[in-house]
C-alpha positions in Angstrom: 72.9 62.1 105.6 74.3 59.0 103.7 78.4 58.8 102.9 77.4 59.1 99.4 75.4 62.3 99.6 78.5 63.7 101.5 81.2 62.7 99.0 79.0 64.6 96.5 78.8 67.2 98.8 82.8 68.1 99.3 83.8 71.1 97.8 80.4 72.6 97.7 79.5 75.0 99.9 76.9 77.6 99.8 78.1 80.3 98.8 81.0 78.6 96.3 81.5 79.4 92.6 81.9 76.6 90.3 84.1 77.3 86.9 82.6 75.8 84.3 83.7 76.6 80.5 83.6 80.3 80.5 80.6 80.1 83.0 80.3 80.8 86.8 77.3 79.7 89.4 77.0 80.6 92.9 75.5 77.8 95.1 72.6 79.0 96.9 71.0 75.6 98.4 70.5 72.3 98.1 67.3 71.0 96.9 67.4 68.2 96.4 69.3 64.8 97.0 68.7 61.4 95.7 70.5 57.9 94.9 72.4 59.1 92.3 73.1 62.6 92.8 72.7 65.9 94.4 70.7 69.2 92.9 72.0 72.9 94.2 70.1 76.2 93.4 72.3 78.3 92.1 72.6 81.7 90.3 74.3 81.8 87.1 76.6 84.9 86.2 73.8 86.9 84.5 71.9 86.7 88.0 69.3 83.8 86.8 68.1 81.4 89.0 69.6 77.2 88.0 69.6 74.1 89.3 72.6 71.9 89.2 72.9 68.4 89.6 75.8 66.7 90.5 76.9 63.1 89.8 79.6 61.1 89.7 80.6 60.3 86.6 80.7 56.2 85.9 83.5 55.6 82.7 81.9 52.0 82.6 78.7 53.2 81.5 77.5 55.8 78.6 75.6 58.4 80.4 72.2 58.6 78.6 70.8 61.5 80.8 72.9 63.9 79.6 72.7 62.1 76.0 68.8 62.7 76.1 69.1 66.2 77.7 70.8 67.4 74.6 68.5 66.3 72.2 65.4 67.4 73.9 63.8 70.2 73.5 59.9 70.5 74.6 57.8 72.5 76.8 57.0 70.2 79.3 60.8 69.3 79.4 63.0 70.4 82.3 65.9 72.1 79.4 69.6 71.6 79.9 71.5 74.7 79.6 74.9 73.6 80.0 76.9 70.9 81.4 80.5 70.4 83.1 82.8 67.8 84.7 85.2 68.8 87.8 87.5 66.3 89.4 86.7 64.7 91.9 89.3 64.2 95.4 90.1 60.4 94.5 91.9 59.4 91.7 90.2 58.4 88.7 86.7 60.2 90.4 85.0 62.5 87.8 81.4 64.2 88.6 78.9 65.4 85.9 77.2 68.7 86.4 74.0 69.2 84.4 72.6 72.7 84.6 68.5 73.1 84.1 66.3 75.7 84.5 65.5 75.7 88.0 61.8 75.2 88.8 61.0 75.8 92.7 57.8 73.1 93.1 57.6 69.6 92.9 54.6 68.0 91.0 54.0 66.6 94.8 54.1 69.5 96.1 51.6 71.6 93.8 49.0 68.2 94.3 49.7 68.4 98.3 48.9 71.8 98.2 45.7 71.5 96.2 44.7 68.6 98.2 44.9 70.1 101.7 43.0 73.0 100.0 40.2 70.8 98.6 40.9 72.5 95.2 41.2 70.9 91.9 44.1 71.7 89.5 43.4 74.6 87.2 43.1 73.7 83.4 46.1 76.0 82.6 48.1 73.3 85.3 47.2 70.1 83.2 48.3 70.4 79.6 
């Protein structure tokens, strides 16, 4: 696991309940983990399933993620439920928290598993 993945991964624990503006979420597991961040299962205080990704937060530059995720709102569109910040250990270090609906499949993963099965997607799938 890269240092960067690890930095976002301090204080994060499964198991641990992030604060966030009158909300709570227990961290279940991570999910997922990329260049610029890291995306926990959770379960929100009504007992729904989330994701939340974590990334640290860059002052220099306007984040247009969670400028877009506000504004958007479509089917087909992952939806932003809430958001956070939480300090970070250094000085100066901020992280962003988005929180999404949580979906448990990849788009890779549903067209792996129709490959190996030599099935084609269903209609209902493709929209």
């Amino acid at each position: 696991m890269g240092d960067h993945v690890k930095e976002l991964m301090e204080d994060a624990d499964e198991g641990t309940v992030w604060d966030a503006g009158g909300h709570r979420y227990q961290l279940e597991k991570v999910v997922g983990n990329g260049a610029f961040g890291i995306v926990w299962r959770a379960r929100s205080e009504d007992g729904e399933t989330v994701a939340i990704k974590k990334v640290l937060l860059d002052r220099r530059y306007h984040n247009r993620e969670l400028q877009m995720m506000k504004v958007m709102d479509h089917e087909c569109i992952v939806r932003l439920r809430d958001f956070f910040e939480k300090a970070g250990r250094k000085k100066d270090e901020t992280y962003l928290h988005l929180v999404m609906d949580f979906l448990p499949d990849t788009l890779r993963s549903v067209a792996l598993s129709h490959h190996k099965r030599r099935k084609r997607f269903q209609v209902e799938h493709i929209r």
